[in-house]
Structures are given as C-alpha cells and as structure tokens.
C-alpha positions as CSV (number, residue, x, y, z in Angstrom):
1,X,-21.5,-43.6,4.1
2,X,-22.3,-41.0,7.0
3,X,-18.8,-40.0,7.2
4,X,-18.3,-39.0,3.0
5,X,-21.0,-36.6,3.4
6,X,-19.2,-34.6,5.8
7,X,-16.0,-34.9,4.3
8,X,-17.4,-34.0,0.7
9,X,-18.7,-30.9,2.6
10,X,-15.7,-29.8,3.7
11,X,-13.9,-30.4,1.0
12,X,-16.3,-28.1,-1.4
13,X,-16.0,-25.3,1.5
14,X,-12.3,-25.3,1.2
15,X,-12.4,-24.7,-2.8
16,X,-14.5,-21.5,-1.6
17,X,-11.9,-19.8,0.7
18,X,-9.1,-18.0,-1.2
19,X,-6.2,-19.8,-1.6
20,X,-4.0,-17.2,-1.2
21,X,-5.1,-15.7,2.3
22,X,-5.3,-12.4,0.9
23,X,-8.8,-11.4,1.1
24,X,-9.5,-8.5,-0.7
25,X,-10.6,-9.3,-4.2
26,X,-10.2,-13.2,-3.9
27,X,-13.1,-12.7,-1.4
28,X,-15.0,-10.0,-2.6
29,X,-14.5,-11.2,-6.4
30,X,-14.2,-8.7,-9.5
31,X,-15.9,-5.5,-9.3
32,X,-17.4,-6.0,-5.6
33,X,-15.5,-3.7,-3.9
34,X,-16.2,-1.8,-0.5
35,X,-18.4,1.2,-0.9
36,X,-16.5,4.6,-0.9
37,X,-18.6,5.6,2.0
38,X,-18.0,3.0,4.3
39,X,-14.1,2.7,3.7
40,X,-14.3,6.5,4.4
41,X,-15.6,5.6,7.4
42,X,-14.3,2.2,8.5
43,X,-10.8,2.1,6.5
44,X,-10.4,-0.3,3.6
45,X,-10.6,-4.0,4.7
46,X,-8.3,-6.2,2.3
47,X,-6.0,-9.0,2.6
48,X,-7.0,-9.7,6.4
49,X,-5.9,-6.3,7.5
50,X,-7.0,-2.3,8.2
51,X,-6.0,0.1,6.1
52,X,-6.6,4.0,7.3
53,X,-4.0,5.4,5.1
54,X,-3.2,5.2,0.9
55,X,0.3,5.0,1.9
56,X,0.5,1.6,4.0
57,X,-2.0,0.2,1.4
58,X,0.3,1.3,-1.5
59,X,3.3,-0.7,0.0
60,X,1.1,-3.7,0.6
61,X,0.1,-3.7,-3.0
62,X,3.8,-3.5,-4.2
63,X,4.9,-6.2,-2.2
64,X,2.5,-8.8,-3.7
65,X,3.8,-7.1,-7.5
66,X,0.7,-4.9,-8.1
67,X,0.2,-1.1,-7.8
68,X,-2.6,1.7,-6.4
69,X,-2.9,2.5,-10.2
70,X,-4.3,-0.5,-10.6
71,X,-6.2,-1.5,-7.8
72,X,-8.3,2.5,-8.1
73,X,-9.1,1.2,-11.7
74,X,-10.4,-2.3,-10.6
75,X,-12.4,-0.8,-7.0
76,X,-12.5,2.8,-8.2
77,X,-14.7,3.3,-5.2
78,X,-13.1,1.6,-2.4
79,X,-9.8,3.5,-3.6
80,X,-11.8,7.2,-3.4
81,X,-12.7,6.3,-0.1
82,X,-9.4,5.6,1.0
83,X,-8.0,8.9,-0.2
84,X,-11.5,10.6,1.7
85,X,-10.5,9.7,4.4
86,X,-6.8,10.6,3.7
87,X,-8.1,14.1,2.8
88,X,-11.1,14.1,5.5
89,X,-8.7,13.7,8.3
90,X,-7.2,17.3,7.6
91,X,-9.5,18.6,5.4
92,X,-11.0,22.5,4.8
93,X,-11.3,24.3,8.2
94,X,-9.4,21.9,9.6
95,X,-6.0,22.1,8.3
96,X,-2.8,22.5,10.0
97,X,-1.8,26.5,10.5
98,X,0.8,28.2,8.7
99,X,2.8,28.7,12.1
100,X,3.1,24.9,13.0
101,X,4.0,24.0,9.2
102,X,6.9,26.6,9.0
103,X,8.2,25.1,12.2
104,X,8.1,21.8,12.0
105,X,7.3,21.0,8.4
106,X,3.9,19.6,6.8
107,X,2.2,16.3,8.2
108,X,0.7,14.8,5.4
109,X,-0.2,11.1,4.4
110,X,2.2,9.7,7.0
111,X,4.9,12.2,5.9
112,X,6.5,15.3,7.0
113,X,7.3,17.3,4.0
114,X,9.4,20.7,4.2
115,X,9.0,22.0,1.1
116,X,6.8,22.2,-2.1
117,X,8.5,20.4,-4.6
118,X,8.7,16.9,-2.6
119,X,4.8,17.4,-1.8
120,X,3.7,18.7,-5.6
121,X,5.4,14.8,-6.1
122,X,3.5,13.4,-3.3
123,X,0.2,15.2,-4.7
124,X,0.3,14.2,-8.3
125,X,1.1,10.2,-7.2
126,X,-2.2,10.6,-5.3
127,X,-3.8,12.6,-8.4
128,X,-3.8,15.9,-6.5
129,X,-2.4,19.4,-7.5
130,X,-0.4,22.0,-5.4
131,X,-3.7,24.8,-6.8
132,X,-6.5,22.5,-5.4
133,X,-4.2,22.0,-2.5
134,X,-3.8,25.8,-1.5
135,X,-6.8,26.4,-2.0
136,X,-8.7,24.0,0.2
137,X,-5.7,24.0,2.6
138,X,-4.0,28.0,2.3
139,X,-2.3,28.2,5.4
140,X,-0.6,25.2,5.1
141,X,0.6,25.8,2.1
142,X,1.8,29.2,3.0
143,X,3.5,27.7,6.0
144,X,5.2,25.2,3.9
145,X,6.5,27.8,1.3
146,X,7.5,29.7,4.2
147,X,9.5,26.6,5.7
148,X,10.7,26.2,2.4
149,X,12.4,30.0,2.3
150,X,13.5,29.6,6.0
C-alpha cells in the first residue's frame, strides 16, 4: 500500500509535464506569455531554448508547421519584446554609419542586406517600413542606398 502512493504521484506529475518537450505554450498555457519587458531583456524562453533574435525563432516556428504571424497574435507581448530587442540592439543613436553600410552592406536581423528592395521585404515581414526605418536609422539607410548605386 506504501508503494501505490508514490507511484500514483508520479504518475499524476507526468500528466503535468508537456508531452511534446516543447515548452513554450504547453508550459506556460494559453495567453501566459513572457512579459515584453523581460524577453527584451533576457531573450524569449520557448521550447527549451534562447531566442535573442525573430529570425532563429521564425525558423523554429516553421519547422514544427506554425508561423510568427501566429505566435505575435497568441503572445502579442512576448513577440514585441523579441523584435525590441531586435530593434534595441541597433537602435536610434546607435546605428550603424553610412560609411560601413556602403562598404560592406547593412547588418540587420542576422542579415547583410545590400540594397533597399531586399530589406523594404525584410521590414514589412517584421511589420516595419523603409520611412520609420530612415528615419530612426538615416545613415544607414543612406549608406545602403549608396551601396545600392555603387
């Protein structure tokens, strides 16, 4: 009788753990997602694994058949905070100079981009614009037009 209880104990605790191993939503459960703060901070936490950039995540997502579309509309926060710190890591003041990014190219989002259109494409997948970009960004975007024309 003394063994049952222990075995009924871990049996209940094993119905608890996600059965898939991925974490993320199986352990934090609809609509408790990471704060945007703290995954602008810390990265996002999901599926047993760091995520510092929207790109790595993104390709995580597709592999298991879902998509950053719908993972911002189920954890809107936690998805903000993931493009924060995206956008934090180069942000106003801090951007790269129109010099470096009509030598080598821009540096964005774990890309190098060497001219506009590709990165209007890249901005709009990550609900951006090219506008909002030269203006919190202009000498990158000047050194990328000028890449561009080179």
């Amino acid at each position: 009788m003394h063994i049952k209880r222990p075995l009924l104990l871990v049996c209940a605790l094993s119905l608890l753990a996600p059965a898939d191993g991925f974490g993320g939503e199986d352990r934090l459960g609809r609509g408790a997602s990471q704060s945007r703060q703290m995954v602008a901070r810390q990265g996002l936490h999901w599926g047993g694994r760091a995520f510092a950039d929207v790109a790595p995540f993104q390709g995580w997502l597709s592999h298991r058949g879902a998509s950053w579309r719908h993972f911002q509309a189920e954890h809107g926060p936690a998805a903000a905070g993931l493009t924060d710190r995206e956008n934090n890591r180069l942000g106003p003041g801090a951007s790269q100079s129109r010099e470096m990014v009509a030598r080598q190219g821009l540096h964005w989002g774990a890309e190098v981009f060497t001219s506009v259109g590709p990165f209007q494409l890249w901005l709009s997948d990550h609900r951006h614009t090219w506008r909002t970009f030269q203006a919190a960004h202009g000498p990158a975007a000047a050194g990328l037009e000028a890449h561009a024309a080179s």
